[in-house]
C-alpha positions as CSV (number, residue, x, y, z in Angstrom):
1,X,0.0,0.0,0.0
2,X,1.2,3.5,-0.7
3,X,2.3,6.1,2.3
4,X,-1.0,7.8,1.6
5,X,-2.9,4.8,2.4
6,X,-1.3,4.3,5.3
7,X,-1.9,7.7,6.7
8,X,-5.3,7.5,5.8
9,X,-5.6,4.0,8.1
10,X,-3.8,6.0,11.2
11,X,-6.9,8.9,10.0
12,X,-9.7,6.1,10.1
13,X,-8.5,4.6,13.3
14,X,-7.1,7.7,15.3
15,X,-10.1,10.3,14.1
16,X,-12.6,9.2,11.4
17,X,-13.5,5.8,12.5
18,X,-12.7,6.2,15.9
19,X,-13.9,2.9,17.5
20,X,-14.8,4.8,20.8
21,X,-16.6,7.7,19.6
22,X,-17.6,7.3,16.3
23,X,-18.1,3.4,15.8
24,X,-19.5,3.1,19.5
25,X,-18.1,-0.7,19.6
26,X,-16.8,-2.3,22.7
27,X,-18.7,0.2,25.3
28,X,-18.8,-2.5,27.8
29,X,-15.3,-2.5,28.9
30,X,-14.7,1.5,27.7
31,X,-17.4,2.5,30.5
32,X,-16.7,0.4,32.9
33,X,-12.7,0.9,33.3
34,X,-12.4,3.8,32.8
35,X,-12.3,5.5,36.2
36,X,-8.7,6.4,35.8
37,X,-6.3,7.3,32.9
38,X,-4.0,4.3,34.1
39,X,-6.9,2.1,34.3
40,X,-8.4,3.0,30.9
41,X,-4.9,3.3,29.2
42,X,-3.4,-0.4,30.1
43,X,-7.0,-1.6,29.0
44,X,-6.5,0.1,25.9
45,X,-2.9,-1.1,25.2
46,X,-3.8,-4.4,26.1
47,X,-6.5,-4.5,23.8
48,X,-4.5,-2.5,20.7
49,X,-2.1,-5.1,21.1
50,X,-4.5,-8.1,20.6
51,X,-5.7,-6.3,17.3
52,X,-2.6,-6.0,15.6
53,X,-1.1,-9.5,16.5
54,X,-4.6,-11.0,15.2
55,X,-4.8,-8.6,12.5
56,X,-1.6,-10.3,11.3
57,X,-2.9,-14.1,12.0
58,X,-5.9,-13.6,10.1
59,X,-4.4,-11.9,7.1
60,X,-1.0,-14.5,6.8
61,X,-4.4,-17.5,6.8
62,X,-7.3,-15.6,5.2
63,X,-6.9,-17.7,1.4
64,X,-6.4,-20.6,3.4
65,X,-9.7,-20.4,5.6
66,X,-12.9,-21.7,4.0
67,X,-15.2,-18.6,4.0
68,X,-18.0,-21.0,6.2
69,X,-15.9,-21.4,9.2
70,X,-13.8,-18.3,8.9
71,X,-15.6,-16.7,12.0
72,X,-14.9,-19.0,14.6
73,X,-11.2,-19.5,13.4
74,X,-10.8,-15.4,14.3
75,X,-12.0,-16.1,17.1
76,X,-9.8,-19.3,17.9
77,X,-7.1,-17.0,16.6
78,X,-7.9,-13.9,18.8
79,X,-8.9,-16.0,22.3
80,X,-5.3,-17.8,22.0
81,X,-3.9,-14.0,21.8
82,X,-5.7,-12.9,24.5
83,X,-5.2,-15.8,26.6
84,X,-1.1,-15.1,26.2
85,X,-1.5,-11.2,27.2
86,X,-3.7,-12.1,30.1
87,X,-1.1,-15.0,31.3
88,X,1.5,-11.9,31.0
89,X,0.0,-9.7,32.9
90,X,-0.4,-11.8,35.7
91,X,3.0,-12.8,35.9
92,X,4.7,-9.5,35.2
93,X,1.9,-7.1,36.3
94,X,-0.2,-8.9,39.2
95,X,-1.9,-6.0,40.5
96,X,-2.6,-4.3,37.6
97,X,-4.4,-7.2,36.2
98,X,-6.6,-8.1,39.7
99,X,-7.7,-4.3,39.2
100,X,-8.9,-4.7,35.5
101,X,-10.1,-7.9,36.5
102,X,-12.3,-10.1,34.1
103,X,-12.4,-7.4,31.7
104,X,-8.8,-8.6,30.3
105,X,-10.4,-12.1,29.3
106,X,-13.3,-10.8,28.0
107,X,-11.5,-8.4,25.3
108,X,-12.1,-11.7,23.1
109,X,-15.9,-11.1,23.4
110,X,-15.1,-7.2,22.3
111,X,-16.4,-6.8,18.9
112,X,-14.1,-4.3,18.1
113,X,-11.6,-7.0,17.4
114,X,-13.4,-9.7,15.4
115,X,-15.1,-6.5,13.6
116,X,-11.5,-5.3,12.3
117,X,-10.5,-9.1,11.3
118,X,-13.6,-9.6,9.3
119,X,-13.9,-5.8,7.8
120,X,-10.4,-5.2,6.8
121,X,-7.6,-8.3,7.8
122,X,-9.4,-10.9,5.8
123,X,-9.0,-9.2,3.0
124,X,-5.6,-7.2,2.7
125,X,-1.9,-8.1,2.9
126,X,0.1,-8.3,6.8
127,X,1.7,-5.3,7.2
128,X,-1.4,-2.8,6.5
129,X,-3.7,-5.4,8.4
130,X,-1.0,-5.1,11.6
131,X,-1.1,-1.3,11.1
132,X,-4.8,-1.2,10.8
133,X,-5.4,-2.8,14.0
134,X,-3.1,-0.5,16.1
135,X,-4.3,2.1,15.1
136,X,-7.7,1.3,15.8
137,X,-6.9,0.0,19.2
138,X,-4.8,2.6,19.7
139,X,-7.6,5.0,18.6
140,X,-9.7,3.2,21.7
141,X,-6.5,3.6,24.1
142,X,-6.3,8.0,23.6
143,X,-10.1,7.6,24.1
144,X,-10.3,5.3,27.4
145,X,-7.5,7.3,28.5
146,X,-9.3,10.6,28.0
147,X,-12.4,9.4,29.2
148,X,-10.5,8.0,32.6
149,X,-8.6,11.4,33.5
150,X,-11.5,13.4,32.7
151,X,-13.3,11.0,35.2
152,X,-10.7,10.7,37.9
153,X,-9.7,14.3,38.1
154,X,-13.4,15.5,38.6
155,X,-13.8,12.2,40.7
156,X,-10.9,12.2,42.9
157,X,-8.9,15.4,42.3
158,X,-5.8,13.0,40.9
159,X,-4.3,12.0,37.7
160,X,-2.0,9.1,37.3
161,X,-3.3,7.3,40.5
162,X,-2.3,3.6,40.5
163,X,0.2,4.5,38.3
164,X,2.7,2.3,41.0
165,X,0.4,-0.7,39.3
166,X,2.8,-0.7,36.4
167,X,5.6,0.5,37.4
168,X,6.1,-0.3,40.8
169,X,6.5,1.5,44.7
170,X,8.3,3.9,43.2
171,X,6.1,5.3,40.5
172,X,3.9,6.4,43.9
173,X,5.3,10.1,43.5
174,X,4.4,10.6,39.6
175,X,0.6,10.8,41.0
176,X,-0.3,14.2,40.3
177,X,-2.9,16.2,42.5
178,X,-4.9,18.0,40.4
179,X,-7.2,19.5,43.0
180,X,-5.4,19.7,46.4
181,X,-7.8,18.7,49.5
182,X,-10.2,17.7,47.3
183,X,-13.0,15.6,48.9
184,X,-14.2,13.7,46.0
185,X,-17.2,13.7,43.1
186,X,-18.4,10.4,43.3
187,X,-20.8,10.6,40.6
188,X,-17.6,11.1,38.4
189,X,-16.8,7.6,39.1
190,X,-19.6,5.7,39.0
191,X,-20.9,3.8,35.5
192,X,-23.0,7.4,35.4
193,X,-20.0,9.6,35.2
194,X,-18.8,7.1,32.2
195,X,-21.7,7.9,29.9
196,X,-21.7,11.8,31.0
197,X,-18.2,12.3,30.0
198,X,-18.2,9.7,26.7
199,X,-21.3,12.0,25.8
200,X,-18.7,15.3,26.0
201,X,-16.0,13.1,23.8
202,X,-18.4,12.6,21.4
203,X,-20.1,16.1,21.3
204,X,-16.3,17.7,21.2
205,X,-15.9,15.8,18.0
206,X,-19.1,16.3,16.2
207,X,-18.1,20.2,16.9
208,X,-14.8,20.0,15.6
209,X,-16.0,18.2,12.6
210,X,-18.4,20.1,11.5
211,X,-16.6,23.5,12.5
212,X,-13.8,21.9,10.0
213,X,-16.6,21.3,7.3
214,X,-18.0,25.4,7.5
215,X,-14.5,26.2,7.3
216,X,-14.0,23.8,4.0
217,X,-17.3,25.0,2.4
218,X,-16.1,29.0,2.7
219,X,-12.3,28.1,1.0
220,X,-12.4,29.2,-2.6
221,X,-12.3,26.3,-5.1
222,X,-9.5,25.9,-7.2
223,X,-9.9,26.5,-10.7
């Protein structure tokens, strides 16, 4: 594929086709862990990860796959991925992955990821199918990670709590307090706060894009 292409797959997954606020795909796991930008961006990674490795497994089989059972080998193909990342994370990253909990497993139940297999792996070569599917979970990563900040600032008056999580005892001082002696917004954190503040994303990028229409319809034309 040409540079142009590819660009226009970082567009799609990053902006356009954003699977968070535009597609609306996976919202299971998008509201429910994201009540913190640490929270919401190892989800994220996690899950960007699993697309691009099973963008690539899809794509190196899809002429060898009979088109009647091709669903249920993605989804072999993407619970085997899974299944390694979650193993990972509980050897290297314990209590990260006893906070995010069942929602690791059930990333092979997010349709998001059998949705970008089917719609654009089966059908095009590996290296623009691995790129696709990072961007597009890496589209879903700015988004939960968005979402969770916004949710944990207003919430808890921090950003970057459990940050020690990933990186260990240490990582304790890059918690920044955003609101000092701030007593908490509980609403911000509960599944309510989730949908208030996805509503904003999406309402910030419906105004953007059609305050970048206006603007295109009042350029002159070239001749």
């Amino acid at each position: 594929m040409s540079e142009m292409s590819y660009r226009e797959i970082a567009i799609n997954g990053l902006w356009k086709q954003n699977t968070g606020i535009v597609q609306l795909l996976g919202m299971f796991p998008l509201l429910a862990v994201s009540s913190s930008a640490v929270n919401g961006a190892s989800l994220g990674l996690a899950t960007a990860i699993v697309m691009s490795l099973s963008n690539v497994a899809v794509s190196l089989i899809r002429n060898l796959v009979p088109s009647e059972i091709r669903i249920p080998v993605f989804i072999l193909i993407i619970a085997s991925l899974v299944t390694m990342i979650q193993l990972t994370m509980k050897a290297y990253l314990h209590s990260l992955y006893l906070v995010l909990g069942i929602f690791v497993p059930l990333i092979v139940t997010n349709c998001i990821v059998l949705a970008r297999t089917e719609a654009f792996a089966s059908k095009q070569k590996m290296l623009p199918s691995a790129f696709d599917g990072f961007m597009m979970g890496f589209g879903l990563t700015l988004v939960l990670t968005v979402l969770g900040s916004m949710r944990e600032v207003v919430g808890k008056g921090t950003l970057f709590s459990g940050i020690d999580l990933v990186f260990g005892e240490s990582a304790k001082s890059w918690v920044i307090t955003v609101i000092p002696d701030y007593h908490g917004f509980l609403l911000a954190i509960l599944p309510p706060g989730a949908f208030i503040g996805l509503g904003m994303l999406i309402a910030l990028k419906n105004h953007l894009d059609n305050r970048a229409a206006a603007k295109a319809t009042l350029e002159p034309q070239p001749a």
